[in-house]
LOFI-37537 format. One record per atom (N, C-alpha, C, O): residue number from 1; atom name; residue in one letter; y, z, x. Coordinates in pm, 1 decimal. Layout:
N
{i=NUM | at=CA | aa=a | v=Y | w=Z | u=X} .
...
# end
This chain:
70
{i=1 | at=N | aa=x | v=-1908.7 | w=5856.8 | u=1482.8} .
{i=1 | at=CA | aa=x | v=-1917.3 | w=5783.2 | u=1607.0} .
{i=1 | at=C | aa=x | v=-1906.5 | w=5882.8 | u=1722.1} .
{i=1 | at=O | aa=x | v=-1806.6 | w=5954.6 | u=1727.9} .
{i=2 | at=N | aa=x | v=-1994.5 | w=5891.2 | u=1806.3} .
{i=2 | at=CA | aa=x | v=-1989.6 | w=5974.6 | u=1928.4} .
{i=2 | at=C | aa=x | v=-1866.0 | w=5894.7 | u=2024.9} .
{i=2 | at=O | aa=x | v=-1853.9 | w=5772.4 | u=2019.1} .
{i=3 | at=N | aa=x | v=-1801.6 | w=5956.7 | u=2089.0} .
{i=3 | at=CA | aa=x | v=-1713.6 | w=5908.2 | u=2198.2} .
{i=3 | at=C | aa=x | v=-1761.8 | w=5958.4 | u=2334.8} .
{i=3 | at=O | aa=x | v=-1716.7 | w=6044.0 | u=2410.8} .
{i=4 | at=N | aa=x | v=-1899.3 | w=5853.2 | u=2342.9} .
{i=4 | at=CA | aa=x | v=-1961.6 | w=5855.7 | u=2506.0} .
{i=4 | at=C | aa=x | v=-1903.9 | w=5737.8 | u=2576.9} .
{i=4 | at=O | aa=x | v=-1803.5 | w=5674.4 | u=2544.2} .
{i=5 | at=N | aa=x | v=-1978.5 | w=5719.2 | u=2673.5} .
{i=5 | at=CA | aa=x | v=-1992.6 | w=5605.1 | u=2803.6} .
{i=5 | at=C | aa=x | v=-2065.5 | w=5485.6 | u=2714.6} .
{i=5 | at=O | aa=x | v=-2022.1 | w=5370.4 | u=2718.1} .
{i=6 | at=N | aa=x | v=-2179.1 | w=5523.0 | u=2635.3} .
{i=6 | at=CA | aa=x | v=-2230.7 | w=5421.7 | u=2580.9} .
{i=6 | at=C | aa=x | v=-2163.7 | w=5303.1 | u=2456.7} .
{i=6 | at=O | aa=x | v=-2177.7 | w=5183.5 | u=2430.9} .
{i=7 | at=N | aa=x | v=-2074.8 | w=5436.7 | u=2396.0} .
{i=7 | at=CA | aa=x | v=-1982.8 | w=5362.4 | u=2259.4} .
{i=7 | at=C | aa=x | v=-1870.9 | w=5247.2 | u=2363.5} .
{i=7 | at=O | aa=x | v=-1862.1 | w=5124.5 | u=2359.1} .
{i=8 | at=N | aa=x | v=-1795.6 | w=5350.9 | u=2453.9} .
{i=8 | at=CA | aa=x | v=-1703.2 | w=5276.7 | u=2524.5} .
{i=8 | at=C | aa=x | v=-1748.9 | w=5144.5 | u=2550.9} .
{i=8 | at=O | aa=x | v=-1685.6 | w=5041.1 | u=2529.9} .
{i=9 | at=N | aa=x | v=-1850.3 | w=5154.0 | u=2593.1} .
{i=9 | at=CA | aa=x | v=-1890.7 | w=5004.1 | u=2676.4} .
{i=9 | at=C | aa=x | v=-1938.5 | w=4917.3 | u=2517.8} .
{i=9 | at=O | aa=x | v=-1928.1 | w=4794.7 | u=2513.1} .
{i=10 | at=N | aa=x | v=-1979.2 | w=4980.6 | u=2421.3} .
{i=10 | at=CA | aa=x | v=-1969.6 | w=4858.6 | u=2317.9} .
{i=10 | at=C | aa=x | v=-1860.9 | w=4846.8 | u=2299.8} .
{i=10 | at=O | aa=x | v=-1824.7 | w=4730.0 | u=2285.6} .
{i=11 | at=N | aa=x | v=-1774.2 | w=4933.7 | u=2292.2} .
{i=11 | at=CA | aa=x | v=-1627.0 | w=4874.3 | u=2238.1} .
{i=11 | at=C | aa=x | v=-1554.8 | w=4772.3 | u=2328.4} .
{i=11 | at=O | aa=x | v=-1473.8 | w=4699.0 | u=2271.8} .
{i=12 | at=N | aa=x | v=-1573.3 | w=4757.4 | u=2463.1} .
{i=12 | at=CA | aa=x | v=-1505.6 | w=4694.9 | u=2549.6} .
{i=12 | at=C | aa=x | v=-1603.4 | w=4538.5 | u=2521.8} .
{i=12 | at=O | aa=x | v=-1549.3 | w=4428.4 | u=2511.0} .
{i=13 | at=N | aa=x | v=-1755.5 | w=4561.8 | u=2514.0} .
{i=13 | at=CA | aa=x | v=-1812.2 | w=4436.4 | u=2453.8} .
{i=13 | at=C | aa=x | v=-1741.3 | w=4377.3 | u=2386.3} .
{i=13 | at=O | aa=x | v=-1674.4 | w=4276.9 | u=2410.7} .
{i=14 | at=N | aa=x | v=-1757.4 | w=4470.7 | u=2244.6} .
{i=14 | at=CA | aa=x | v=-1642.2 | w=4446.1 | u=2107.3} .
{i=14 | at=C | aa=x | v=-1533.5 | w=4352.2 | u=2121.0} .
{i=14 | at=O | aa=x | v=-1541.1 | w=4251.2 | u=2051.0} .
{i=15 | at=N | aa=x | v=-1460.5 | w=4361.8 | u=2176.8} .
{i=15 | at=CA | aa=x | v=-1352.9 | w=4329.8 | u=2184.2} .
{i=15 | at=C | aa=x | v=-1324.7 | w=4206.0 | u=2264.6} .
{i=15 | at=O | aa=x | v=-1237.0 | w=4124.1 | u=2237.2} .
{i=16 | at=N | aa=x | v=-1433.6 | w=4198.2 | u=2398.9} .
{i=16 | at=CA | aa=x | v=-1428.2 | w=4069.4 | u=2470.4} .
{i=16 | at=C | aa=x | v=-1520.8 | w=3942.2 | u=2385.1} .
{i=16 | at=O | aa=x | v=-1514.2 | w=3822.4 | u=2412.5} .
{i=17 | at=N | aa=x | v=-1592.5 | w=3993.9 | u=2294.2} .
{i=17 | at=CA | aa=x | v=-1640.2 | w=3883.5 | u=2229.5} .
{i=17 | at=C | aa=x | v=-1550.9 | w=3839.6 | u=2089.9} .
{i=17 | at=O | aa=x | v=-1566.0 | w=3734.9 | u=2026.9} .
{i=18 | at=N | aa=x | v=-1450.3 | w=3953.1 | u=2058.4} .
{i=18 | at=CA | aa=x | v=-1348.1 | w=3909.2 | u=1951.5} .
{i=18 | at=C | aa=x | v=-1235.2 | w=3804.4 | u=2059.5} .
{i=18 | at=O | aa=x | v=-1143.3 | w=3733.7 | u=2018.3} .
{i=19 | at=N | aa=x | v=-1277.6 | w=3823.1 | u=2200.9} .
{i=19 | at=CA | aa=x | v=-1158.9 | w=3716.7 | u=2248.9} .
{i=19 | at=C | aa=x | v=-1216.3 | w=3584.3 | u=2211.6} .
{i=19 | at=O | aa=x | v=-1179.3 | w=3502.3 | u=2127.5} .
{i=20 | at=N | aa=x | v=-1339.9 | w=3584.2 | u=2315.5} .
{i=20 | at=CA | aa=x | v=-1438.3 | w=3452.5 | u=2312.6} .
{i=20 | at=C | aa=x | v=-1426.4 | w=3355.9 | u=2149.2} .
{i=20 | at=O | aa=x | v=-1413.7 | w=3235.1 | u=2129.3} .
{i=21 | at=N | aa=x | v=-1436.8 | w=3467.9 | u=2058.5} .
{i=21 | at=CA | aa=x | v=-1425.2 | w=3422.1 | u=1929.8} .
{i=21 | at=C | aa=x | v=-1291.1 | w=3370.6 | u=1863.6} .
{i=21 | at=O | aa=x | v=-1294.2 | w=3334.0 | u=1746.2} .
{i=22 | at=N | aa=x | v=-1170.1 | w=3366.9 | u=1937.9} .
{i=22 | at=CA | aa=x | v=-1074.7 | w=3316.2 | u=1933.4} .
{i=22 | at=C | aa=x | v=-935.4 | w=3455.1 | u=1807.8} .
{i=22 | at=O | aa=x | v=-815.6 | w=3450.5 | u=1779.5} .
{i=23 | at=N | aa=x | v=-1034.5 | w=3539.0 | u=1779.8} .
{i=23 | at=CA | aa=x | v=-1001.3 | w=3667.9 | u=1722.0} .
{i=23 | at=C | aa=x | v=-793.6 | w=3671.2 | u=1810.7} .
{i=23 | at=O | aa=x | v=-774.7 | w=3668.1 | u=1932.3} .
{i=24 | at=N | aa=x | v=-724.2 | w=3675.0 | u=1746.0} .
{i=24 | at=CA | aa=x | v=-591.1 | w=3742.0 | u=1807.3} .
{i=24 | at=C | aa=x | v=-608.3 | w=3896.2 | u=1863.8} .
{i=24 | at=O | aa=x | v=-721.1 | w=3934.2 | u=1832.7} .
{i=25 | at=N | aa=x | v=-550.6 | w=3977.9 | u=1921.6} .
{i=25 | at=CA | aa=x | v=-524.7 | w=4087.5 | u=1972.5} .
{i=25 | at=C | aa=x | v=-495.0 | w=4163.6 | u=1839.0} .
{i=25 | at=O | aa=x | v=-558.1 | w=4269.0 | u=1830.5} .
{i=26 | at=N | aa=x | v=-429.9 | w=4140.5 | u=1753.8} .
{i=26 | at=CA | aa=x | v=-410.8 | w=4262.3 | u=1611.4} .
{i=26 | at=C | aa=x | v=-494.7 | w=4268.8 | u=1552.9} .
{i=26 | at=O | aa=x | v=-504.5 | w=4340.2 | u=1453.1} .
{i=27 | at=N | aa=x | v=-609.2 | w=4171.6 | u=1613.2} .
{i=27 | at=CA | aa=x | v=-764.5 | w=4195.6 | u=1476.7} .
{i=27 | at=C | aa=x | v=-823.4 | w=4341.1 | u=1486.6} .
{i=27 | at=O | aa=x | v=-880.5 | w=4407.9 | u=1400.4} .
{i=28 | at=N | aa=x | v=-797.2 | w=4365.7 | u=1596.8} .
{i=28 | at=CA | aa=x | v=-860.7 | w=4511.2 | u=1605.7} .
{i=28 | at=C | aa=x | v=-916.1 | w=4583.0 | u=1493.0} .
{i=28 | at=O | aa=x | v=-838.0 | w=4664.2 | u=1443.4} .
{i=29 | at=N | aa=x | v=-1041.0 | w=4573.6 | u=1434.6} .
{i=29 | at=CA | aa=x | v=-1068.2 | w=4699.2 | u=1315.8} .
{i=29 | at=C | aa=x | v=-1065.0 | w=4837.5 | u=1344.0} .
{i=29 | at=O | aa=x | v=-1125.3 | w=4911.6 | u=1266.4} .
{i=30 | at=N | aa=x | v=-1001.4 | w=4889.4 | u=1447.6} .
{i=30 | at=CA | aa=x | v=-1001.0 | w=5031.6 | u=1465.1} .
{i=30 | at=C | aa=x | v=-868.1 | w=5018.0 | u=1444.1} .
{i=30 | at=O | aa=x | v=-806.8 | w=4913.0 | u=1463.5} .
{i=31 | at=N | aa=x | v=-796.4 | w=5170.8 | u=1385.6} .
{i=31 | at=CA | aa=x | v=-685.6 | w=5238.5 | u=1366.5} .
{i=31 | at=C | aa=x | v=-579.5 | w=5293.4 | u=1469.7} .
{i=31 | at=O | aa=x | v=-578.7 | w=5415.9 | u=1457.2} .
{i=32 | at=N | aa=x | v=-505.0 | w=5260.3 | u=1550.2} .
{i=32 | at=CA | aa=x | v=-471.9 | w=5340.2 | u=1697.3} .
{i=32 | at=C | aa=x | v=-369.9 | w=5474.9 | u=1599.6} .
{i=32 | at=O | aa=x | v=-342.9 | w=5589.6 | u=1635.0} .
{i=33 | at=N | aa=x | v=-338.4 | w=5411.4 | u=1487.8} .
{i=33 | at=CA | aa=x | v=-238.2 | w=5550.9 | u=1435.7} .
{i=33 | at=C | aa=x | v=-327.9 | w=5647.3 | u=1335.9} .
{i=33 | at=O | aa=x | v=-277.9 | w=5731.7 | u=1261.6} .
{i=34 | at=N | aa=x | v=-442.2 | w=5625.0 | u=1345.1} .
{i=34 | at=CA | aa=x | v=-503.2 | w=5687.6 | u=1264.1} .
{i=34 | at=C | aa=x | v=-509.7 | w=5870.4 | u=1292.3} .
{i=34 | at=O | aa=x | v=-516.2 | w=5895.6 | u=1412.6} .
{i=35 | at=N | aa=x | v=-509.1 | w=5961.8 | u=1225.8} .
{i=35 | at=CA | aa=x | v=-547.3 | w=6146.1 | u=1259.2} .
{i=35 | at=C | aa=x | v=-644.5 | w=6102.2 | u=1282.0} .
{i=35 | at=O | aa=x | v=-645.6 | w=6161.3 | u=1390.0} .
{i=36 | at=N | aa=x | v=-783.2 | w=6022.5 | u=1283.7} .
{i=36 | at=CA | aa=x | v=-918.0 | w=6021.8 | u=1326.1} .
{i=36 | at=C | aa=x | v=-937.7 | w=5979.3 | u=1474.9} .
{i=36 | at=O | aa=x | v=-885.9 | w=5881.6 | u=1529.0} .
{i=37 | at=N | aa=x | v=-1009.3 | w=6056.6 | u=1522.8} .
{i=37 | at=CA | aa=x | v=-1040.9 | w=6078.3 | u=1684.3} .
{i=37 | at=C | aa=x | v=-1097.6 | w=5945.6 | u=1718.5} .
{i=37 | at=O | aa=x | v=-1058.6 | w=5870.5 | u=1807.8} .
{i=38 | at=N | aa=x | v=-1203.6 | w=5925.4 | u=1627.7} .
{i=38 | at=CA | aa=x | v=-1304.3 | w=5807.6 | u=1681.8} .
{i=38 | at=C | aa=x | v=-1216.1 | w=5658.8 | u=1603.0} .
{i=38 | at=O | aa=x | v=-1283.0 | w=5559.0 | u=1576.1} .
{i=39 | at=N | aa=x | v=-1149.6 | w=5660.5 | u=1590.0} .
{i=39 | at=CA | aa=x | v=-1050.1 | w=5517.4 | u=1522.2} .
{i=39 | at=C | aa=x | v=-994.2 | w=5489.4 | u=1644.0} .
{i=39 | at=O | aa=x | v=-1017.5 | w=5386.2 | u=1707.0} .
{i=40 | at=N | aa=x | v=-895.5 | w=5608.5 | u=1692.0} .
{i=40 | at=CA | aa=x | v=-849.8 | w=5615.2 | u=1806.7} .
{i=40 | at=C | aa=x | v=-912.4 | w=5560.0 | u=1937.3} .
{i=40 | at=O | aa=x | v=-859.5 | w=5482.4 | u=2017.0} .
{i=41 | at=N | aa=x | v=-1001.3 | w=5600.3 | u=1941.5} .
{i=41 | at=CA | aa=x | v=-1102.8 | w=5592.9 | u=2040.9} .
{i=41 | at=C | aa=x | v=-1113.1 | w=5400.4 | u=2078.6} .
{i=41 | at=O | aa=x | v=-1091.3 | w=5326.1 | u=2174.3} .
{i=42 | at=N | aa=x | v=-1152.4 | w=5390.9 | u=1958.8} .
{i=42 | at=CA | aa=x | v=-1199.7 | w=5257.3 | u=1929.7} .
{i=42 | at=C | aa=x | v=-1135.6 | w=5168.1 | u=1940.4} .
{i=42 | at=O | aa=x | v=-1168.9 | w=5063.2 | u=1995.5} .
{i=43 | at=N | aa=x | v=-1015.3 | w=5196.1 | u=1882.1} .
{i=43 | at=CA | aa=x | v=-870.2 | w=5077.8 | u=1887.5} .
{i=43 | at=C | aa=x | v=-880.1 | w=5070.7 | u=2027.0} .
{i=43 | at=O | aa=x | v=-930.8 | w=4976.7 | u=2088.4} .
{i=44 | at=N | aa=x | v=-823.5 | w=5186.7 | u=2083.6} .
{i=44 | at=CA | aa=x | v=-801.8 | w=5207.1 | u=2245.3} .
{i=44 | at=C | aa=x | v=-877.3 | w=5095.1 | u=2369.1} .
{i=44 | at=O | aa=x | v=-813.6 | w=5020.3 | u=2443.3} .
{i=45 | at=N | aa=x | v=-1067.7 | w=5114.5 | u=2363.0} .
{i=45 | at=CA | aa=x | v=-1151.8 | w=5017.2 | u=2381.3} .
{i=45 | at=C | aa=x | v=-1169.0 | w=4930.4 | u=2362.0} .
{i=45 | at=O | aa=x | v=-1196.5 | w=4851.0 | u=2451.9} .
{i=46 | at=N | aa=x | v=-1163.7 | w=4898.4 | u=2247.5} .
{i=46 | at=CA | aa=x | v=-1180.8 | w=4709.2 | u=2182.2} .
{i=46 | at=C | aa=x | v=-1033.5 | w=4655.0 | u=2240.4} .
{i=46 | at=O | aa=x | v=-1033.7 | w=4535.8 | u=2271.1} .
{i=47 | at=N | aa=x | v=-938.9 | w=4709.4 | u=2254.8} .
{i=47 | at=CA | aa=x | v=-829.0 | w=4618.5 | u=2269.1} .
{i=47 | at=C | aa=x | v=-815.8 | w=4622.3 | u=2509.0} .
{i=47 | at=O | aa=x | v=-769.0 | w=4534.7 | u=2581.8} .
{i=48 | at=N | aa=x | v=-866.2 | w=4730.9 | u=2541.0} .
{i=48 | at=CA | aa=x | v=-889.6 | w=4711.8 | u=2669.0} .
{i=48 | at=C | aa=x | v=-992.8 | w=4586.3 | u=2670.4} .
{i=48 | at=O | aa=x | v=-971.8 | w=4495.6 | u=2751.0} .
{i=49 | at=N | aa=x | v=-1114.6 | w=4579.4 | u=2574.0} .
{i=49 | at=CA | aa=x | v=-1208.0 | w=4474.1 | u=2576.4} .
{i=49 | at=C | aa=x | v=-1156.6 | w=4380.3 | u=2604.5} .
{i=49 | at=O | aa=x | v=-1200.8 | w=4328.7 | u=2707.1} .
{i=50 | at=N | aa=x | v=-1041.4 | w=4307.9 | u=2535.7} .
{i=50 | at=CA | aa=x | v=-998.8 | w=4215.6 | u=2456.2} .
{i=50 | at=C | aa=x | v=-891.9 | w=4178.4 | u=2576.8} .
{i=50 | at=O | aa=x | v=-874.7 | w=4059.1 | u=2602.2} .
{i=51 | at=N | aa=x | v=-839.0 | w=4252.4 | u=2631.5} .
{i=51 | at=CA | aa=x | v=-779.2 | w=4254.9 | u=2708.1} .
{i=51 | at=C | aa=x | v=-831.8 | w=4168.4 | u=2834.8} .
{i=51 | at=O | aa=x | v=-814.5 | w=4053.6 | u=2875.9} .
{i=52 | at=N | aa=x | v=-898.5 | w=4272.6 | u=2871.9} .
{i=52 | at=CA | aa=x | v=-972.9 | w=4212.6 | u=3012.6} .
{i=52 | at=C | aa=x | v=-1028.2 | w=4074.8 | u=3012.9} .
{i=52 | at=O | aa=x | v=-1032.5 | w=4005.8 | u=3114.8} .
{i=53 | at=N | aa=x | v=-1072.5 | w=4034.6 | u=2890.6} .
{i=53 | at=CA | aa=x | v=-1083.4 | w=3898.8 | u=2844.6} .
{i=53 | at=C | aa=x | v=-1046.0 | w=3789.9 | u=2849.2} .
{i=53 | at=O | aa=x | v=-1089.6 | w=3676.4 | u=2868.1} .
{i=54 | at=N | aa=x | v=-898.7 | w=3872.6 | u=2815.5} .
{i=54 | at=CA | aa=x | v=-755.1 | w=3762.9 | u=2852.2} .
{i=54 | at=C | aa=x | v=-776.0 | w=3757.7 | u=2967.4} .
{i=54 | at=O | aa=x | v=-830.3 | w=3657.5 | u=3013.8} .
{i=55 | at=N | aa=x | v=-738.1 | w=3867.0 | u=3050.4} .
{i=55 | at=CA | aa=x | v=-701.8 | w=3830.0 | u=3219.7} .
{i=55 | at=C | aa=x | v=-808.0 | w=3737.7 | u=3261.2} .
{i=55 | at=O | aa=x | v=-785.9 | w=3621.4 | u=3295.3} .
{i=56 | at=N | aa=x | v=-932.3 | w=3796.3 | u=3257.3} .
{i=56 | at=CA | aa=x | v=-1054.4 | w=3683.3 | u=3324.8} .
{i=56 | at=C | aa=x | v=-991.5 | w=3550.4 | u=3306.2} .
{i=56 | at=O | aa=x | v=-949.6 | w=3476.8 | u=3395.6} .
{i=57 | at=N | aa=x | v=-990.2 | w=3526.7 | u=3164.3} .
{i=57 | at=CA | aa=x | v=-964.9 | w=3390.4 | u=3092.0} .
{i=57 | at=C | aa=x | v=-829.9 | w=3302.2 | u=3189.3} .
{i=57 | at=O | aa=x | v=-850.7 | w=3196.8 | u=3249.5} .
{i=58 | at=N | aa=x | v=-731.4 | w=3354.9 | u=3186.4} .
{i=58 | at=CA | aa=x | v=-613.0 | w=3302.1 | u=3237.6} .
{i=58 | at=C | aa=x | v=-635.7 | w=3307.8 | u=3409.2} .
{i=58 | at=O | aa=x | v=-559.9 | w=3226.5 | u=3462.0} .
{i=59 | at=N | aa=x | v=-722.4 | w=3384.6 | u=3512.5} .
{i=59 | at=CA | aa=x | v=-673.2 | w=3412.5 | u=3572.3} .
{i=59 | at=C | aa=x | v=-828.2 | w=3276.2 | u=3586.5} .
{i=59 | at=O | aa=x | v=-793.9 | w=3210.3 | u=3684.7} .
{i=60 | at=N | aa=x | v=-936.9 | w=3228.3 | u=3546.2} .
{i=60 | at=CA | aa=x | v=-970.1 | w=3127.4 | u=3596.1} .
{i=60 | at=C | aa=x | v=-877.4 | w=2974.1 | u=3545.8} .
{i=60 | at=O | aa=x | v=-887.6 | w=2859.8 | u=3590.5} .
{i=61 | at=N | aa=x | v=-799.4 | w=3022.2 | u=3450.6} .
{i=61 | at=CA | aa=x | v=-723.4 | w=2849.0 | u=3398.9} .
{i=61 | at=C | aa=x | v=-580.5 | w=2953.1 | u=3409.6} .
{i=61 | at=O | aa=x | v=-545.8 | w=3049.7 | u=3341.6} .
{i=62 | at=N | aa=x | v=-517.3 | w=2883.3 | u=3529.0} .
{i=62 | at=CA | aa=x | v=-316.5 | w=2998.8 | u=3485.8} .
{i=62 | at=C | aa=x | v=-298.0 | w=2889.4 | u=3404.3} .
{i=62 | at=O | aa=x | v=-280.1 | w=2943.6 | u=3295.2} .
{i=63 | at=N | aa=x | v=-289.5 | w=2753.6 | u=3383.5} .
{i=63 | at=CA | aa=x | v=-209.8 | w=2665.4 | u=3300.8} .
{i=63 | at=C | aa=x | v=-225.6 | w=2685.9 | u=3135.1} .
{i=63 | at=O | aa=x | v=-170.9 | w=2616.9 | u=3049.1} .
{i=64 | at=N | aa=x | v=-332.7 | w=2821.3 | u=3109.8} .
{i=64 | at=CA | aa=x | v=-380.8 | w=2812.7 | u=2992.9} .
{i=64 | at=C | aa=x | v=-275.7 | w=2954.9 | u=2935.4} .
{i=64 | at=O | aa=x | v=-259.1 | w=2985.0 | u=2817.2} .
{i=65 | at=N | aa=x | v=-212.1 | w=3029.8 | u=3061.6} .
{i=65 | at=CA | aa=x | v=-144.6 | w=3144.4 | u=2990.1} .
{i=65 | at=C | aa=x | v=-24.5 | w=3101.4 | u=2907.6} .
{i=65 | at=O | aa=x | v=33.3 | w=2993.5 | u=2921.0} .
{i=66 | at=N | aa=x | v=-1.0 | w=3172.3 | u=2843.0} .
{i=66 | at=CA | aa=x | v=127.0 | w=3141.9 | u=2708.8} .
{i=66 | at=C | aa=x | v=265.3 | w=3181.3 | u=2799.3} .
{i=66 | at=O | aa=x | v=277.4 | w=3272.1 | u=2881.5} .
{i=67 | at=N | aa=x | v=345.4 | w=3100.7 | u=2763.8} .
{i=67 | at=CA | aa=x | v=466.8 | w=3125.3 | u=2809.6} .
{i=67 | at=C | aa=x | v=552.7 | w=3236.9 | u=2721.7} .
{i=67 | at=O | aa=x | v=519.5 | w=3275.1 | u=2609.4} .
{i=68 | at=N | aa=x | v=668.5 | w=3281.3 | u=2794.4} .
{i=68 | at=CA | aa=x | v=725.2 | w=3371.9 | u=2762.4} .
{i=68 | at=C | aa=x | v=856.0 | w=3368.9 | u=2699.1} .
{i=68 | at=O | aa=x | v=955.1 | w=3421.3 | u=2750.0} .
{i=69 | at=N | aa=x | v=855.9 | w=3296.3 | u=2567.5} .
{i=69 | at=CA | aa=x | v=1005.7 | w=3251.6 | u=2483.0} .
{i=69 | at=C | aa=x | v=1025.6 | w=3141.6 | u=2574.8} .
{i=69 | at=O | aa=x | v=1122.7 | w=3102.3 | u=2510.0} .
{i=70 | at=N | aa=x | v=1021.6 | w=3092.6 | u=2629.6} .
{i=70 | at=CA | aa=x | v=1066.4 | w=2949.4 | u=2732.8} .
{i=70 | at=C | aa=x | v=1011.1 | w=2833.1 | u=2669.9} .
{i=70 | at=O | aa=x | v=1027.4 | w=2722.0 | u=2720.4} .
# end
């Protein structure tokens, strides 16, 4: 796997369509503890994906964010 501009932006795809898909945040198929560069890489992106996903998501519905032990 090359670690360009182009992978990044699939991985951030990646990851916002594992939200859409109702995917949890630990689905991640990349490794973040892995010795491999491009696992790394990948975890890193798909879960920023996944991320940003959330925020969009909650920040058009707040009544939809999860509460916090309460």
């Amino acid at each position: 796997m090359e670690l360009n501009r182009q992978r990044y932006l699939a991985l951030l795809d990646e990851g916002k369509a594992a939200f859409a898909a109702g995917d949890p945040s630990d689905a991640c198929p990349y490794d973040q503890y892995s010795p491999d560069q491009a696992q790394q890489f990948g975890a890193r992106y798909w879960t920023k994906g996944w991320i940003a996903a959330r925020t969009a998501a909650e920040s058009k519905n707040p009544q939809a964010e999860v509460s916090a032990g309460q």
